[in-house]
Phi, psi and omega in degrees: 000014174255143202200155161266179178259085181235024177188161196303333193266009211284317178289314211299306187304312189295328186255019155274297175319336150299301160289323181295327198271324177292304186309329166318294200295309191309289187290357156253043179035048189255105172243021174285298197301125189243131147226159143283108176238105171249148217237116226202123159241218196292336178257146215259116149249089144332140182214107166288155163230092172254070170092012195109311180299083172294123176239118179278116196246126167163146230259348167302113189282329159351293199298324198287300192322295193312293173307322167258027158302289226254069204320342189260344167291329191303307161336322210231359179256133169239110158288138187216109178274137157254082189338305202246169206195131170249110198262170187316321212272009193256152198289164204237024165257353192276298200291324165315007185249299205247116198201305197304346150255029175247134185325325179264003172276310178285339153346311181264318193292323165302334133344282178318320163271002184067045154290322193191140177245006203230139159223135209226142187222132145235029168277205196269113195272005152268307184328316192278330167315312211271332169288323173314289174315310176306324179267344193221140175279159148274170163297134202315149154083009196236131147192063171198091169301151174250185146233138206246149182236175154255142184208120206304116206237158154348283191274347186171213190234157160251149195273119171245109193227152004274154180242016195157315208305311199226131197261004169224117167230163190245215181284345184284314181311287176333308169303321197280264075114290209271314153304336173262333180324304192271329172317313184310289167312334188286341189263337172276313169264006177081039177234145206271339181197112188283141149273130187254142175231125178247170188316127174195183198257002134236180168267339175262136216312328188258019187274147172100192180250159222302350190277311182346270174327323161309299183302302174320292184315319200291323205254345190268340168271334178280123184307300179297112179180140194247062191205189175234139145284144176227030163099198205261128193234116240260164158327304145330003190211003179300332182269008182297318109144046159222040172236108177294322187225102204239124163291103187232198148281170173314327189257338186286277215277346180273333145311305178281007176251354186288291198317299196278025189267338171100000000 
């Protein structure tokens, strides 16, 4: 469901994609699942899933036309207009400022308000970190959010984080950074206890620089913990598929999902 709006027919595919997802949901009686979806070229499109109840937020008339071609759609749609537009190329202090009539601010802000619980952006992803921070807390003892992807391994997939968010960490990040990981992989794949790894230019404890190292001691002592460590895992090997979960910095992880996107 990530797209550009770049042709006549790109909605029309998204309210099939839709109808396909409501009618799912219908039948396994799931009237819980809330997500946020935005579908994004220059302009922010949004798409709630709220309970079933979709509410389309976006400044494009397009979307009122799309929906009522489709007379099984009307029911389950709220068009919700927005004024301002957040574009890529703008820095994400900027756009937090003029924001507050734009899809991804109400979009988050409904987070906030228990609207939704889930939000997916392909839109401009420091804007939505810094609108994110402004609207929603972290978790105690968290103050450094990360961005974590799936990333296609041999046997299945791996949570791989941070993926930008913070191009400077020290070892505490790494440690929470490595404890959100596994929550993660643990709610998506059912596993009870993940393996962790974190990135570094070798396999041996004393290779990388000194917070690598810090961050290794910290995870490697600690008793409490709802994962497995296994050390250090080289670039070459992410995909291998026997690291549930590789920890890295922002700058870090971010060369290596660039690289590995070709």
């Amino acid at each position: 469901m990530y797209s550009n709006f770049a042709d006549d027919n790109f909605f029309e595919e998204q309210m099939d994609m839709l109808k396909s997802w409501h009618y799912q949901d219908e039948v396994n009686d799931s009237e819980t699942d809330r997500c946020i979806v935005f579908l994004s070229d220059f302009k922010i499109l949004s798409l709630f899933i709220v309970s079933l109840f979709p509410m389309v937020i976006t400044d494009c008339a397009a979307a009122n036309d799309a929906i009522n071609n489709d007379k099984s759609l009307v029911p389950y749609c709220e068009i919700i207009d927005t004024k301002d537009v957040i574009l890529d190329d703008e820095s994400p202090l900027a756009a937090a400022k003029k924001s507050k009539d734009t899809s991804m601010w109400k979009a988050i802000e409904s987070l906030k308000n228990k609207k939704a619980d889930i939000a997916l952006s392909a839109g401009n992803t420091g804007a939505m970190l810094v609108i994110s921070r402004l609207l929603l807390n972290t978790i105690t003892g968290i103050n450094k959010p990360a961005l974590a992807a799936l990333w296609p391994n041999q046997n299945n997939m791996s949570v791989v984080l941070d993926l930008g968010a913070n191009i400077e960490c020290n070892e505490k990040n790494l440690s929470d950074f490595a404890c959100m990981g596994s929550a993660l992989f643990k709610s998506l794949f059912l596993n009870g206890r993940p393996r962790i790894a974190l990135l570094n230019i070798g396999l041996e404890e004393n290779k990388g620089n000194e917070i690598l190292k810090k961050t290794y001691s910290i995870l490697k002592k600690e008793k409490i913990k709802n994962f497995e460590f296994c050390g250090y895992i080289e670039g070459n090997h992410i995909m291998d598929g026997n690291i549930d979960v590789i920890v890295t910095d922002g700058f870090t992880g971010n060369i290596a999902l660039k690289t590995a996107e070709g």
